[in-house]
Structures are given as C-alpha cells and as structure tokens.
C-alpha positions in Angstrom: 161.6 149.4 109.0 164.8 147.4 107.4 168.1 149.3 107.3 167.7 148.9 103.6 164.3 151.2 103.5 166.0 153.7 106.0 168.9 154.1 103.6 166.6 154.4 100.7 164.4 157.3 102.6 167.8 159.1 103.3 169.2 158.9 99.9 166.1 159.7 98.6 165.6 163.0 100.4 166.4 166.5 98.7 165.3 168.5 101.6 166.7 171.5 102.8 170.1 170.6 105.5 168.4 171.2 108.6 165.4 168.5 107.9 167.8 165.9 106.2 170.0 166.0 109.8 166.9 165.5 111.7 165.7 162.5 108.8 169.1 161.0 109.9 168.4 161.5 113.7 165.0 159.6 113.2 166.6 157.0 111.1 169.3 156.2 113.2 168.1 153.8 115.1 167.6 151.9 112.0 170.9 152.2 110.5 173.7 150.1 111.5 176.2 152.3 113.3 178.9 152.3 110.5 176.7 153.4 107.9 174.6 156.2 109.9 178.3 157.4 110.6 179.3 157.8 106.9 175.9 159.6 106.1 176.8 162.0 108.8 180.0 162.5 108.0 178.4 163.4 104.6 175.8 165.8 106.2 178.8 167.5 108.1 180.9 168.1 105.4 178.1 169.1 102.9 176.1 171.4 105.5 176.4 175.1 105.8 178.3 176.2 109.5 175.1 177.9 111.0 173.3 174.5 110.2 176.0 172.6 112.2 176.3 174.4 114.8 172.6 174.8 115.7 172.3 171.1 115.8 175.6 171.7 118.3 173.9 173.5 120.6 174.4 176.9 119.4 176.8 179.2 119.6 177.5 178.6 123.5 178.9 175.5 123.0 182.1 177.2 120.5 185.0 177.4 122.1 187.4 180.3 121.1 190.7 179.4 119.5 193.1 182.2 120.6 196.2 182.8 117.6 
C-alpha cells in the first residue's frame, strides 16, 4: 500500500473513535512519520477522554495531579 492510499483509507473513514485510532495504528507503518503524527494529533484532540485513555492503558496509567 502507498502512503497516498493509507491517507485516503483514513480520511475516508467515518467510524466510530475507537476503530479510527486502531485504522491509524494499522496504517502507520504506511504513513510517513510526520503525517501519521498530524492525524493523531487530530484523533487526540477530537476523541472523547474515555476513548484516550483506554488506548493509554486505562485508568492505571493516570497520574493524580494534587491542587
């Protein structure tokens, strides 16, 4: 697969948050490193918390902020 045709499957994909992070994942290794990071940096930004941080690890992996 060409980068080109990665980017078009990613763009092209109006799944739900959690399959279009694991699209990305798949895709990466297609994807110059530049571009896969603004399409993440899209996903982050766009994606509901609970989506992020499951792909994070889960809830063990948040560390506490004391005020």
């Amino acid at each position: 697969m060409t980068e080109e045709e990665a980017l078009d499957k990613a763009q092209n994909h109006k799944g739900d948050h959690r399959s279009y992070a694991h699209l990305l994942l798949e895709l990466q290794p297609y994807i110059s490193d530049e571009k896969f990071g603004w399409l993440w940096e899209g996903f982050i930004a766009a994606a509901p918390f609970e989506v992020v941080m499951e792909l994070n690890g889960g809830d063990d992996n948040v560390v506490s902020i004391e005020r």
